[in-house]
C-alpha positions as CSV (number, residue, x, y, z in Angstrom):
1,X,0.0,0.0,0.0
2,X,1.2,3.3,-0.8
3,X,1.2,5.5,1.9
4,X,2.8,9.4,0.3
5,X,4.0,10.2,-3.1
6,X,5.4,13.2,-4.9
7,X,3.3,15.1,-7.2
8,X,5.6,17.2,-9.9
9,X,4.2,19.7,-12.1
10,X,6.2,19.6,-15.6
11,X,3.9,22.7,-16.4
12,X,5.5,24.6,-13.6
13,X,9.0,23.3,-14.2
14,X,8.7,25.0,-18.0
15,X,7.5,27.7,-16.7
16,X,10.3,28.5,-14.7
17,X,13.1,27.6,-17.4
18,X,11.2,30.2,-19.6
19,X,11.4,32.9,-17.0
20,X,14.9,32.7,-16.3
21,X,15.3,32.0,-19.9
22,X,13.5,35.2,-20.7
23,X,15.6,37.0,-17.8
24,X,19.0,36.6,-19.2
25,X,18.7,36.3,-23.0
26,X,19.2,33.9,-25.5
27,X,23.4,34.8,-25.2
28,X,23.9,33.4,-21.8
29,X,24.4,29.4,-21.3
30,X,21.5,28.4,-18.7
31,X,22.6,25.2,-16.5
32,X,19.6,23.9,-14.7
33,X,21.3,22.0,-11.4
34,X,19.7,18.6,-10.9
35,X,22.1,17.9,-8.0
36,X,20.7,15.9,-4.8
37,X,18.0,14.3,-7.3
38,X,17.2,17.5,-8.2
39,X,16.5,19.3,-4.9
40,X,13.6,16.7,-4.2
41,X,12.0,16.6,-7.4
42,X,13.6,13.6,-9.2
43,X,16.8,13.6,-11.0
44,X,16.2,11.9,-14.4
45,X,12.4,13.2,-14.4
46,X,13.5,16.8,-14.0
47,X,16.7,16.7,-16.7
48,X,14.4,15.4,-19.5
49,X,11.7,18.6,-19.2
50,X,14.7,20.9,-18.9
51,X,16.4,19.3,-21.9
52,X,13.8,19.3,-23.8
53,X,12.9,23.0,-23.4
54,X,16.3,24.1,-24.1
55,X,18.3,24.1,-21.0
56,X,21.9,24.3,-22.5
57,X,23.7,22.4,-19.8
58,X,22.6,20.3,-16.5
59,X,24.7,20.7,-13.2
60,X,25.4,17.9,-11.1
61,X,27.1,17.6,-8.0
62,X,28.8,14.0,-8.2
63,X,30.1,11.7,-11.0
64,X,27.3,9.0,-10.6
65,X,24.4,11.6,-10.9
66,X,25.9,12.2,-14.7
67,X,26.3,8.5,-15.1
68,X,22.6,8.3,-13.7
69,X,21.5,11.0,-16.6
70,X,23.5,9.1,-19.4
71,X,22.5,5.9,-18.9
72,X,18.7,7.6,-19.4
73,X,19.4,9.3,-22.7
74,X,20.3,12.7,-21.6
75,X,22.7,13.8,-24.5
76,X,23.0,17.6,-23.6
77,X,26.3,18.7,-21.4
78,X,26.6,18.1,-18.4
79,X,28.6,19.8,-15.1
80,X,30.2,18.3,-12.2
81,X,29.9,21.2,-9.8
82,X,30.7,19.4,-6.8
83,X,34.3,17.7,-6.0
84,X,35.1,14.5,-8.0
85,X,37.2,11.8,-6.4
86,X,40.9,10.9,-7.6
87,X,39.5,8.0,-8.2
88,X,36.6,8.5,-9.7
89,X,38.1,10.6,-12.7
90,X,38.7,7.8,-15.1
91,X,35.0,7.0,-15.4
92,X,34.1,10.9,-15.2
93,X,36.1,11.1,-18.7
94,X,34.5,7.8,-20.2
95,X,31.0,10.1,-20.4
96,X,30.5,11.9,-23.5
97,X,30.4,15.6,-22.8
98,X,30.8,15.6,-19.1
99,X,32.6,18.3,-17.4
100,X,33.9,18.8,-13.9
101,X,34.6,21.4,-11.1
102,X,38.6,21.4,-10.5
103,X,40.6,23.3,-7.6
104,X,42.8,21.3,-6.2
105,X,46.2,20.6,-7.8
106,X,46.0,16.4,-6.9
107,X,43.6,16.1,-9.5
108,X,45.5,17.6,-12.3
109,X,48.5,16.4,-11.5
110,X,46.2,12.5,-11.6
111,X,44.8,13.7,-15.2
112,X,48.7,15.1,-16.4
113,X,50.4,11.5,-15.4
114,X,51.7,10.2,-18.3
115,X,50.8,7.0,-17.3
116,X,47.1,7.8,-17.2
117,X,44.6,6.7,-19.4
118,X,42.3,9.9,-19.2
119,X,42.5,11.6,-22.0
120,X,40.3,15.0,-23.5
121,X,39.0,16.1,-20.6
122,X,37.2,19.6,-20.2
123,X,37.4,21.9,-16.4
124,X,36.3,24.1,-15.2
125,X,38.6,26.1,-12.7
126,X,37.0,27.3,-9.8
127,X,38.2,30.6,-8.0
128,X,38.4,31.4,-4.6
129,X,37.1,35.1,-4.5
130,X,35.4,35.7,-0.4
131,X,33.0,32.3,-0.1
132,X,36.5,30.3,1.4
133,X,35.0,27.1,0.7
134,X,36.6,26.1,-2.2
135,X,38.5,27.5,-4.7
136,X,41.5,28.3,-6.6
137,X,43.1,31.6,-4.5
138,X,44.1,34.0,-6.6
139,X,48.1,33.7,-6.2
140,X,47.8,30.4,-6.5
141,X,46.3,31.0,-10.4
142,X,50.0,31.2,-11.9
143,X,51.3,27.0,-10.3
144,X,47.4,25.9,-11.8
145,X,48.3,27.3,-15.1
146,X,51.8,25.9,-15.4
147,X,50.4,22.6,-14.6
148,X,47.6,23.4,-17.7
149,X,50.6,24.4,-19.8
150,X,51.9,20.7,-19.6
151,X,48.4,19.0,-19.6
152,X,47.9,18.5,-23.7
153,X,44.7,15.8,-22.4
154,X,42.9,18.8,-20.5
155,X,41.0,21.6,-22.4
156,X,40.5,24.8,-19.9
157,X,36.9,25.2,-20.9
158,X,35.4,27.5,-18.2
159,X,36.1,29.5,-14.8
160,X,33.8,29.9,-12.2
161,X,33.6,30.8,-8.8
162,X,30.2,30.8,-6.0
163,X,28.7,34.1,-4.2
164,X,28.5,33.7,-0.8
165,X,25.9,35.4,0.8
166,X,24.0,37.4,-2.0
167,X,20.6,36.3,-1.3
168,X,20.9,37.2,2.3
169,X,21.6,40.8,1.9
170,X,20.0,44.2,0.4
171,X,23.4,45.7,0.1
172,X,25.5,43.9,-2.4
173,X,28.9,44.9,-1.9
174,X,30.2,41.7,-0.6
175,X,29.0,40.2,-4.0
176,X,31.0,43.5,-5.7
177,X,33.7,42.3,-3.9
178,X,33.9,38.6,-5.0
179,X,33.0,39.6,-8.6
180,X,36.0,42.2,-9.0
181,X,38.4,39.7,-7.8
182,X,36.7,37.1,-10.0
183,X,37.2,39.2,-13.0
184,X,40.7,39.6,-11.7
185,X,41.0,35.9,-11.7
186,X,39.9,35.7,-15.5
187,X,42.9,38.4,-16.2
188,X,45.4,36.5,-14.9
189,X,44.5,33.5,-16.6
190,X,44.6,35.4,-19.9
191,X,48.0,36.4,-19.0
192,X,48.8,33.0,-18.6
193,X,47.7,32.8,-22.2
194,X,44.5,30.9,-21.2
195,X,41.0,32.3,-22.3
196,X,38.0,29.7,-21.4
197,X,34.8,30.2,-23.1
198,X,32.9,30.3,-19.9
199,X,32.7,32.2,-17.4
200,X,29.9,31.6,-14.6
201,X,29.4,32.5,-11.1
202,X,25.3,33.3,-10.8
203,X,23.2,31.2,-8.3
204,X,19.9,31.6,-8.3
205,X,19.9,34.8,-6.3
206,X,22.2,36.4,-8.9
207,X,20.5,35.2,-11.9
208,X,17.7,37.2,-10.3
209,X,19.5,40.1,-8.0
210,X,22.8,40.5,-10.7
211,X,22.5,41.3,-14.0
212,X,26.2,41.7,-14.6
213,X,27.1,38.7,-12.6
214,X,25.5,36.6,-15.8
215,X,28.7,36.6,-17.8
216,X,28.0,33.9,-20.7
217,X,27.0,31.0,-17.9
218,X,23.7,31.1,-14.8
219,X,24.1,27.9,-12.7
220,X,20.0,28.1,-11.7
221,X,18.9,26.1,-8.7
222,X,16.6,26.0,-6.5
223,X,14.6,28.7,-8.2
224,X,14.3,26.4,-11.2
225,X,11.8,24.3,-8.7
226,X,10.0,27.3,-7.7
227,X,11.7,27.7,-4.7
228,X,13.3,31.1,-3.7
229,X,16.7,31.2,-1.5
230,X,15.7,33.8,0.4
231,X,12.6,36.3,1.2
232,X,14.9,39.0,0.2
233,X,15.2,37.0,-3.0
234,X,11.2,36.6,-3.2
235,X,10.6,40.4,-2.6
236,X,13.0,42.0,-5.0
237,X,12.4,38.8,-7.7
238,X,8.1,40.8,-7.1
239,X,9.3,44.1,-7.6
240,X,10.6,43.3,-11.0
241,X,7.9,41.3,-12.1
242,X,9.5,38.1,-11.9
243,X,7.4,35.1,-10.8
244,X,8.5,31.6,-10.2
């Protein structure tokens, strides 16, 4: 006997891809996260309506959620956003068009081995710029790209970097902060003679509270579920007409 079930409304989930969609224009990347089964909502059921209304990418936070999505058809691209074990990275790059979160030097130096069998595998380099959770710190940009230099089986393909308390604050010069030392992140790569054709850092709360924070790349969560991360979120999201 079935005592509770979860009801999901596909209506509501386009709807929501369309207004974020609509938000930041038909240049920017938008990444749906289905991490953690989709907040809730189911994993595989969720990344089928979102690919099929156009979602560019799908986030993940761990190798066998992207196996999971493979394994049920799901062809678009697909980012590891949360950390990927050493051991682990072999079948990461046995997925077609899977790509993964990197910031700590063990895991390149595991893909650079000569003896390893990875081979073509895209990152995304993830800053350290005032969350100090994880993250590449910005001194540290010039050993990460020396190690890149040497890597001929690892394509720089993006640089990212999290917010860390936008959606709990009216005043958004923290967020300034971060972004200004994110931007100084992507300079010194290009000095490095690196230029990755993504640059992402918007949550939810920036997708919605940060136009300029949208660079080419939104990483939309919880909001994509109708959801907001904060009331501060909810009002201002009301005052500009936005409705999840």
């Amino acid at each position: 006997m079935q005592l509770s079930w979860v009801e999901i409304s596909e209506k509501a989930l386009i709807h929501n891809l369309q207004t974020f969609r609509k938000l930041i224009g038909k240049d920017v990347s938008l990444a749906p996260c289905v991490k953690a089964n989709a907040y809730g909502h189911g994993l595989v059921e969720c990344a089928k309506v979102f690919e099929k209304e156009g979602a560019d990418y799908l986030c993940v936070n761990a190798p066998f959620e992207a196996e999971t999505l493979r394994k049920a058809g799901i062809k678009i691209p697909i980012l590891i956003i949360g950390y990927t074990p050493l051991s682990d990275l072999e079948a990461v790059a046995a997925l077609k068009d899977v790509e993964m979160i990197v910031y700590n030097l063990e895991t390149l130096e595991k893909i650079r081995n000569p003896k390893s069998e990875i081979r073509n595998f895209k990152i995304h380099l993830k800053i350290e710029t005032g969350n100090h959770r994880q993250g590449v710190r910005l001194e540290d940009i010039p050993a990460f790209a020396d190690i890149l230099k040497k890597s001929k089986n690892i394509e720089l393909k993006g640089i990212s970097t999290h917010f860390s308390n936008l959606e709990d604050r009216v005043n958004h010069q923290y967020a300034l902060y971060q972004l200004k030392q994110f931007k100084r992140a992507i300079h010194l790569l290009e000095a490095e003679g690196f230029a990755p054709h993504f640059h992402h850092c918007s949550n939810t709360a920036a997708t919605i509270l940060l136009p300029e924070a949208y660079f080419n790349f939104v990483r939309v969560g919880i909001g994509m579920y109708g959801l907001w991360p904060s009331d501060k979120t909810r009002k201002a999201a009301k005052r500009a007409g936005i409705d999840i």
